[in-house]
N, C-alpha and C positions, 0 to 999 in steps of 0.2 A: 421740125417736119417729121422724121424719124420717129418721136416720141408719140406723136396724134396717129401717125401712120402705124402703129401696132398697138395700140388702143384700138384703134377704129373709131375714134370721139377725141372731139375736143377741140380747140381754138387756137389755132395755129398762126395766122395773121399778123394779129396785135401781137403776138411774141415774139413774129419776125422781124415786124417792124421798130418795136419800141427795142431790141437787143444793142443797138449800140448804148441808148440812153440807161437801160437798168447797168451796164456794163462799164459804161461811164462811171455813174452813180457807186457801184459797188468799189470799182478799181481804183481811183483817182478822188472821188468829191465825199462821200460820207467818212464819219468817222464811226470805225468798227472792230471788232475781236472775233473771227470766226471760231475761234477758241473757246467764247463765254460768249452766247448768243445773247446771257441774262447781265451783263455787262451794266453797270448804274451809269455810266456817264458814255453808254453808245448814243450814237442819232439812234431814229424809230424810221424802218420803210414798211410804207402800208400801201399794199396793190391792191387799188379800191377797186379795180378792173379784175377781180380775182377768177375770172372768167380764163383770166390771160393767165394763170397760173404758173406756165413755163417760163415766163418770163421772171421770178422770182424763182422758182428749182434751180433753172439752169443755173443763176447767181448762187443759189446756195453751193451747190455741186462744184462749181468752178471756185469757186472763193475758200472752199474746204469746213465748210459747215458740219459734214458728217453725210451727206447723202453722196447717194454713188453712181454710176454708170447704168447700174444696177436696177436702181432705184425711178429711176430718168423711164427705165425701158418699161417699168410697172403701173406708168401713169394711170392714172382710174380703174386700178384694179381694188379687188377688194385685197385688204391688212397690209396697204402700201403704205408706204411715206409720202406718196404724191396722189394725194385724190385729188379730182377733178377743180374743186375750187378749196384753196388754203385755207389749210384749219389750225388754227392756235392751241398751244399745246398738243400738238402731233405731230410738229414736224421743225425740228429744233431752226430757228431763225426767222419764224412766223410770228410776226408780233400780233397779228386781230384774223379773226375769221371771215375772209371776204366773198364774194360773190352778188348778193343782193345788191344791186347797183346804188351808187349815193352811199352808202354806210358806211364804206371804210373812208372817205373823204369827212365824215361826220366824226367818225375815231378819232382821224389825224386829230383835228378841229380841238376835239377832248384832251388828247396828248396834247399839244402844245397847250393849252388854259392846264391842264398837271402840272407839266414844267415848269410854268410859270410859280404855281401856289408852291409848288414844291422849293423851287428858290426862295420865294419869300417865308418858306418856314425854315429854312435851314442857313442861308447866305444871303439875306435881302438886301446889306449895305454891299457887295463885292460889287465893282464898274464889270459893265458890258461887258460880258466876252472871258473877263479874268474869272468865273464861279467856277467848281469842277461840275456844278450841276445847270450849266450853259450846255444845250447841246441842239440838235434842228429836227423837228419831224420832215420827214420826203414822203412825199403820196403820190405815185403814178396815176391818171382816172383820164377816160373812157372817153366817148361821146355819150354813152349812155349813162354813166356815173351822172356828166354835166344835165342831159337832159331830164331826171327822178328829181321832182321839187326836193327833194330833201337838200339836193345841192345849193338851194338857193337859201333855206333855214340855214343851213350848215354856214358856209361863205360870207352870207351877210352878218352873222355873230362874230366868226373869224375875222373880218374887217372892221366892226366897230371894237373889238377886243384888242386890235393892233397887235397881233399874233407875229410880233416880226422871227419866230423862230421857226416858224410854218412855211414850206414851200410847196406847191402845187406844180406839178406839169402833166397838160392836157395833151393828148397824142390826139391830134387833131387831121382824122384820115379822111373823115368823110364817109365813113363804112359803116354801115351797122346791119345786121340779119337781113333787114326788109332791104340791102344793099345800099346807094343812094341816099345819102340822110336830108336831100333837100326835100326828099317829101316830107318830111315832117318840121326839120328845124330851117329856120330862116336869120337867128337874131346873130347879133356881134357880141360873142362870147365873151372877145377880150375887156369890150367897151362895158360889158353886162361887172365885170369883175373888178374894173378900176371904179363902176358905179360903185359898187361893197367899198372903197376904199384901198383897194390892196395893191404895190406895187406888179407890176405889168411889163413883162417879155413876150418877146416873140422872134421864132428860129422857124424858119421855111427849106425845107429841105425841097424843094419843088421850085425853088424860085428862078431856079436855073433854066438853061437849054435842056438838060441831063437832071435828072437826078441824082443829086450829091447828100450824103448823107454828113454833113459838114459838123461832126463832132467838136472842132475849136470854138466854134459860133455858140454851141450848145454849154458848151464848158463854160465862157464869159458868161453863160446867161445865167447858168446857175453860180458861179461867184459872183455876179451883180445882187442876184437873190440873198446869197446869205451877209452879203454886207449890208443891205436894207433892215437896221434892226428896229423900226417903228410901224412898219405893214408887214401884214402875207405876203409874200410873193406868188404869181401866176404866172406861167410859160406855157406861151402856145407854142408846142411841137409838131410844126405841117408834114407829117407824113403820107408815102403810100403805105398804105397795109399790104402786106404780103410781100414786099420787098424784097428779094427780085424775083419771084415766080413770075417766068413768061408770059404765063396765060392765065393767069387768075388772079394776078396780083390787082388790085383796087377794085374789086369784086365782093359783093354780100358774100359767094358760095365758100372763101378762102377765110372768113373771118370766124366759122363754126364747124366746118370739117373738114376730115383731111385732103390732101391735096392730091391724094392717088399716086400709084408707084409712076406713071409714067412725066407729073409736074415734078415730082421729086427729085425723079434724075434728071429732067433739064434743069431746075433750077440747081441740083450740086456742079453742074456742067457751065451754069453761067457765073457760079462761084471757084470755078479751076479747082472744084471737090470732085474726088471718086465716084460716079454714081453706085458702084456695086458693091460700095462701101456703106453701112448703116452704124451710128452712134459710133461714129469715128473720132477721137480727139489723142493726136499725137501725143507722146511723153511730154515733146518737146513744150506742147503749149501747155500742158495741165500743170508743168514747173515752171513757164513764163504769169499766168492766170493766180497760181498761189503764192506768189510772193506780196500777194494783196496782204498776207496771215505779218507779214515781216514789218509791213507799214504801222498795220495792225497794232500787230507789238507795241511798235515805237510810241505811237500817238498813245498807246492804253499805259505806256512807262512815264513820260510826261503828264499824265492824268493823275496816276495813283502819286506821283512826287504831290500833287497840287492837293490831291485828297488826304491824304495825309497828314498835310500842313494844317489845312481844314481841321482834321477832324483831332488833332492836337491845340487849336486853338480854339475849341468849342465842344469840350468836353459833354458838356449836359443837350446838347443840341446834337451829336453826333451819338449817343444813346437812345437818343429818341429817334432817330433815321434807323437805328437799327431796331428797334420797336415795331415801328411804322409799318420796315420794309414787309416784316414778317408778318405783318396783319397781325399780330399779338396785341392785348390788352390789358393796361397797366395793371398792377396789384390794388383793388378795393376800387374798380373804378365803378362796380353797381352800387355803391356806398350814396354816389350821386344821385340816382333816380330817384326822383319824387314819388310821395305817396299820398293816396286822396281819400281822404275823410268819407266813411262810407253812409251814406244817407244824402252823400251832396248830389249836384245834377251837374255835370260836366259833356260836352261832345266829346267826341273822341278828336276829332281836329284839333285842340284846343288841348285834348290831354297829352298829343303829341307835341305839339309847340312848345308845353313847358319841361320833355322829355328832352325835346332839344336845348331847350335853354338851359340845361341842368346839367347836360352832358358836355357846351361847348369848353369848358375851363380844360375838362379833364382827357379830351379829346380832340387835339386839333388836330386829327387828320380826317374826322368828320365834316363835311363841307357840302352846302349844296343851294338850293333854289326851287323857284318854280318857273313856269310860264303864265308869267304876269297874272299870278294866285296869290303871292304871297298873304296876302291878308285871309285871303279867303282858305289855303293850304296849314297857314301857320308853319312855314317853314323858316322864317327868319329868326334865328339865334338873336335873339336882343344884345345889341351894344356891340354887335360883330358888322364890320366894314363888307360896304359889295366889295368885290371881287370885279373891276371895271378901270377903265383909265381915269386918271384923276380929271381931266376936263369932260367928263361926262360920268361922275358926279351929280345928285341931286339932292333937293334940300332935305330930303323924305328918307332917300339911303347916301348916304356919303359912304365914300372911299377910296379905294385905290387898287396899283397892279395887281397886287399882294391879299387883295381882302377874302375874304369867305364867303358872303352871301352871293350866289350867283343870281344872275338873271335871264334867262332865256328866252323872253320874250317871248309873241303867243308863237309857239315854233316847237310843237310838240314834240313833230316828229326828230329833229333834229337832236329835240333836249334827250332822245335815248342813246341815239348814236355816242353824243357828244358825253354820257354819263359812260358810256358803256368804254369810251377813249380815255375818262378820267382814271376808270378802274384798271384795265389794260397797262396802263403807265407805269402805276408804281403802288404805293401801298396807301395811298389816303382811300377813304370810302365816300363816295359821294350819292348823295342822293338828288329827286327832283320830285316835283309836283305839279299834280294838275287835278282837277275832278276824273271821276272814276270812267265816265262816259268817254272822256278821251284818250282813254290808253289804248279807244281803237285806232289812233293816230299813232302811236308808239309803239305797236303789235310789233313789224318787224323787228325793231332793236331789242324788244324784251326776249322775243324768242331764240333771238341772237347771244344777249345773258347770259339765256339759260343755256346758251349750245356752249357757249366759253366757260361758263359755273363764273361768272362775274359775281362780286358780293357788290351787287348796286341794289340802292333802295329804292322803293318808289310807295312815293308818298299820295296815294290819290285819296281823296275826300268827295263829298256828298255821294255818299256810296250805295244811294238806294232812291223810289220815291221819296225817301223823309228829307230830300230836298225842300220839295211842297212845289210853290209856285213858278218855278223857272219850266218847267211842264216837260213833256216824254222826251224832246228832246235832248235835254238834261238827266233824264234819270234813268240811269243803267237799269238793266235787266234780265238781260243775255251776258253781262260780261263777268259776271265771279266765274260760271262755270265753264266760260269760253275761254278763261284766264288759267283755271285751273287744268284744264286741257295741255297746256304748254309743258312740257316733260321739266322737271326740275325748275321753275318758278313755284316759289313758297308764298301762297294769298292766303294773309293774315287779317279775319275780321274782327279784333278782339268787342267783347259785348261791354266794357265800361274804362272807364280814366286807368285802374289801375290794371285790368290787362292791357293795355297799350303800353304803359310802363312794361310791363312784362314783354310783350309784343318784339320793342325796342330793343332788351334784353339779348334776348334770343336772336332776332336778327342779327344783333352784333357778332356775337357770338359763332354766328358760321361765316366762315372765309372762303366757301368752294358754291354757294348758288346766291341767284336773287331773289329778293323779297318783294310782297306790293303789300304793303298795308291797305286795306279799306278802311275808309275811315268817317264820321258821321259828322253830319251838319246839327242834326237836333241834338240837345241835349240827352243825356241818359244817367240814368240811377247809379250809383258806385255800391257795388252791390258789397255785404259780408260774405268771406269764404274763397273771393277769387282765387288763385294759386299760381304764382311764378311756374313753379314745376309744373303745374297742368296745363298751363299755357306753352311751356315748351315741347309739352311732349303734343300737343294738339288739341287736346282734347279732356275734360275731366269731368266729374261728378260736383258739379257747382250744389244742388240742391238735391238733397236722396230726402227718399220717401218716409215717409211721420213713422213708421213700422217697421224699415230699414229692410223692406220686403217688396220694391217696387212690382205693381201690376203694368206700369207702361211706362218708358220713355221717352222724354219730350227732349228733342236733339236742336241745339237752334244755334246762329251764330247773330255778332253784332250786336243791331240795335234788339232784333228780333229773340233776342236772351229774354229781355223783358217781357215782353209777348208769352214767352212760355211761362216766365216764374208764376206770371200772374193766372196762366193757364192752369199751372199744380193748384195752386191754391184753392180755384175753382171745381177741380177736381176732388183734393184731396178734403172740401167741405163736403161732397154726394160719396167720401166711405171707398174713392180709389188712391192707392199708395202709388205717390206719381215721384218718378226722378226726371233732373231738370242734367242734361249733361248741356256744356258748353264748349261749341267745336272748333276754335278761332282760324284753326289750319290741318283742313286735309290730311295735306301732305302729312303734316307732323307727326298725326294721327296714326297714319298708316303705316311711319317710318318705325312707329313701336313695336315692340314683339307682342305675338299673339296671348300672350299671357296678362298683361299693361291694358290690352285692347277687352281683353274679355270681363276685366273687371268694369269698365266703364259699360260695356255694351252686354251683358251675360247673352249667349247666345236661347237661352233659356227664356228669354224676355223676348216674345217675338211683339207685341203690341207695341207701337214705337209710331212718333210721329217727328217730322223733319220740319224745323219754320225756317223761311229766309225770304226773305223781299224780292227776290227772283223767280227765274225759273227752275224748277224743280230736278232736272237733267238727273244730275250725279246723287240726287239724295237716294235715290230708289234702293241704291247698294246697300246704303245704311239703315233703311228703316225695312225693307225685303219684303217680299210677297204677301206680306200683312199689314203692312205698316201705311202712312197715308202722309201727304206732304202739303202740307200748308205752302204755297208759293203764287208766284203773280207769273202766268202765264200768256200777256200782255202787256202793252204800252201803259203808262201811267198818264195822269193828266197835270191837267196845272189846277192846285188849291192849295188851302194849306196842309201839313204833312197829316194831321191827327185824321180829320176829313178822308185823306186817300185810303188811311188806311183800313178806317172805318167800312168806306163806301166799298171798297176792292176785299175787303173778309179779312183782313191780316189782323184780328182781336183774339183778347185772350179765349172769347168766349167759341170761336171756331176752332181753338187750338184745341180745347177743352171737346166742342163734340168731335171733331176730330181722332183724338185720343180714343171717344167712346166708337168711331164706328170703326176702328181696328179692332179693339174688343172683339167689336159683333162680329168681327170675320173671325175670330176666334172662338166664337161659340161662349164669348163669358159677358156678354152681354145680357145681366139676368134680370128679368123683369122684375112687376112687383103685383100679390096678389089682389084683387080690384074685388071681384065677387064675378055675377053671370052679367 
């Protein structure tokens, strides 16, 4: 109360009422190091409610994490330790970035399918319970976490994955902003959850005459939970919100601000607290609260006995946990990437599939899937096991706990969350798939990524009309540059088979942001001359000019590379010295120093033309007040791809007049003498 009450913002409620439960959870039932927040064999707590942010400080602060009194009092200030909703990596015992409702329940989800593959790469035969890398994810969530469909992607994967390391509890107040939550929600949450499959509790702190907040009942319910090790577990938690504010408590107004100096002190008064006392915590308790650090110890000295043992009887398997951990990559492991014959016709989809198949030997902590793409994505590592219970298994992917290929079902949004939990976890890299059009279903989690610097990949395909016939609904057009918008997401469209190789490369390569590849349905050319190193830096000189004196620039990415070469060609037959740069990534581009940049782009060369199957947005920078952009500023239709592109002007032959009417705004558009 204290903490919202000198901010003047924030969400007081849910951290009233859920504090015996995180307090529980922190004191008594997880296992933890306040000491080493990055601890290999702690539980993971993810407060998908990150709305309720206090509820996680206060545990920090009192368990002795590093935050202070101090700290508590700066809430949602600016260069605090405690902004408004928890940020990862900012604030030591933050394990995911939450607030967007549903996501951090989508994390969890991630974490436990990590722990899982992680066991199976490192102690697959150890029984139940005996591995040093057994441990539980705990997810505090919402009413509103439950009500964001993501909760329902999310939960029904958690339930057919038999996540029994996973526990959930639902603070089930009844409260939400618009107050009242029966205006909106009606169903049986819990019956909605043992529908998913997952084991099911339920603690009623209401059921009484009185309100009891009956922490023994809560404690059974969470050790019934972690002995269930073949389901999720789900615990409905029937709270008041705002517990015990006199006069506000089970109210929308106590769930989003403060409670005012005058609830404040009657509720310190119905707690036998000081009113005219603020951020009060005796010696006495903050040394009864920290002996949590001593338990701590204890469970983390019986671990390291157990890791030890471990990792002396699995010498080459515990070198590689330390590999992994560090996102480090082995010696000569681009030895593996394929290389493709130049004249051949490959998609890029297709060039990535055998990137992955080349890479799985020498990287197993590469792992991933699509949403029910796989064929059409090329994500599945040939001869690699799903990643699924062994009785759901199929004839098409067999597998088990342990396997690699995931499956996420068409469950986009969830497949980001739950990537972005896989990364969070530990050191494997995981990617997913879907077409490029739907990553406006995975927008939140991507921007979330990019807000954590997650190294998640994402693998989207038919990345343009050159779909053809599945028609506008299908094919992007707004999204390269809607995607590139997202601060530190790296959209990678490389133009043939072997910058995808490259592509691949370089994504691995960075360990602090996310990638998206774009990637093509149609065939394309494998052109001579691509460049790993130009491809890493973003951007290069694929094609210079016959005289090595270009009069204009033709900048293109993807499929649209083609488009231009054949453009130069066209030009440099009517007598113009055309360069062909090829731009796979932005970002990349930009990240070079201006000396790297000016050799590709001479600022001297203002005549410059921009292709991409999209919208034109962002090329403007590049091609500047002279320059002209070949783009599709509309819906596409359904035919086939050659056809769209024909009919909508994306030929080499508009790239080419193109090229000439920047010329003519430059005044070098020179005619030719006729007579009168």
């Amino acid at each position: 109360m204290d903490a919202v009450e000198k901010a003047g913002s924030g969400h007081p409620g849910t951290a009233m009422s859920l504090a015996p439960a995180a307090y529980l959870l922190f004191q008594r039932v997880m296992r933890h190091d306040p000491t080493d927040p990055n601890w290999l064999g702690r539980d993971r707590f993810v407060l998908s409610c990150g709305h309720s942010s206090l509820t996680l400080y206060i545990q920090l602060y009192l368990s002795g994490y590093g935050l202070t009194l101090d700290d508590l009092k700066r809430l949602r200030q600016w260069d605090s330790l405690t902004p408004g909703h928890p940020e990862h990596g900012h604030t030591a015992g933050v394990e995911t970035t939450t607030g967007p409702l549903g996501q951090g329940l989508g994390n969890a989800v991630g974490m436990a399918m990590a722990a899982r593959r992680e066991r199976g790469l490192f102690d697959p035969d150890a029984d139940q319970g005996a591995s040093p890398f057994d441990h539980h994810i705990w997810c505090l969530v919402s009413d509103g976490d439950i009500e964001e469909g993501i909760s329902h992607e999310a939960s029904a994967i958690a339930g057919h994955q038999k996540l029994g390391n996973l526990i959930v509890v639902w603070d089930d107040n009844n409260i939400s902003i618009e107050d009242d939550t029966l205006i909106a929600k009606s169903e049986d949450v819990v019956a909605r959850y043992a529908a998913y499959g997952w084991h099911t509790e339920s603690v009623d702190w209401t059921s009484g005459d009185d309100y009891h907040e009956d922490v023994q009942a809560l404690y059974d319910a969470l050790e019934a939970a972690k002995a269930e090790t073949g389901r999720p577990s789900f615990i409905r938690l029937r709270t008041i919100i705002g517990w015990p504010a006199p006069n506000k408590r089970n109210t929308g107004k106590i769930h989003g601000s403060a409670l005012g100096a005058a609830e404040v002190a009657a509720t310190k008064e119905v707690l036998g607290m000081d009113p005219a006392k603020s951020f009060d915590v005796p010696d006495a308790v903050l040394a009864h609260v920290r002996e949590v650090a001593q338990r701590g110890h204890a469970a983390r000295a019986e671990w390291d006995k157990a890791y030890a043992e471990w990792r002396l009887a699995n010498e080459e398997r515990a070198a590689e946990l330390d590999r992994i951990s560090h996102r480090e990559l082995p010696a000569g492991w681009t030895e593996a990437l394929p290389s493709f014959e130049v004249g051949a016709s490959v998609a890029t989809r297709k060039a990535s599939g055998e990137v992955l198949n080349a890479l799985a030997p020498v990287l197993p902590e590469l792992w991933g899937g699509s949403a029910d793409l796989a064929e059409s994505n090329n994500t599945t590592m040939k001869g690699e096991p799903s990643f699924i219970p062994e009785e759901y298994q199929t004839k098409e992917f067999p597998g088990n706990r342990y396997g690699r290929t995931l499956h996420f079902g068409i469950r986009e949004h969830a497949m980001g969350a739950i990537l972005n939990g896989i990364a969070l976890h530990g050191g494997t890299r995981p990617y997913g798939g879907t077409f490029l059009v739907f990553s406006d279903y995975m927008r939140p989690s991507v921007r979330l990524a990019a807000l954590m610097k997650l190294p998640v990949t994402y693998v989207w395909t038919h990345d343009s009309i050159g779909l053809g016939e599945d028609g506008p609904t299908h094919q992007p057009i707004e999204h390269l540059w809607a995607l590139r918008a997202i601060p530190g997401l790296d959209v990678v469209r490389p133009a043939d088979a072997n910058e995808t190789a490259y592509a691949w490369r370089a994504v691995l390569e960075h360990k602090d942001r996310p990638a998206a590849l774009a990637l093509t349905r149609q065939n394309l050319p494998v052109y001579e001359g691509t460049s790993a190193d130009g491809v890493a830096r973003g951007g290069y000189v694929l094609r210079e000019a016959s005289d090595g004196q270009p009069r204009v620039i033709l900048i293109a990415t993807g499929s649209e590379v083609e488009l231009a070469v054949q453009g130069r060609d066209l030009l440099e037959s009517q007598g113009i010295p055309t360069r062909v740069v090829s731009m796979p990534c932005v970002e990349w581009f930009n990240g070079q120093d201006s000396a790297y940049r000016q050799t590709v782009l001479p600022p001297a060369i203002k005549a410059r033309v921009a292709v991409e199957a999209g919208i034109a947005l962002g090329w403007h920078e590049y091609v500047g007040e002279s320059g002209e952009v070949v783009s599709l500023e509309h819906f596409g239709a359904s035919a086939p791809y050659r056809t769209l592109y024909e009919q909508f002007g994306l030929t080499p032959e508009r790239v080419a007049a193109a090229a000439k009417a920047s010329l003519a705004k430059l005044g070098q558009d020179k005619g030719e003498t006729t007579g009168n």
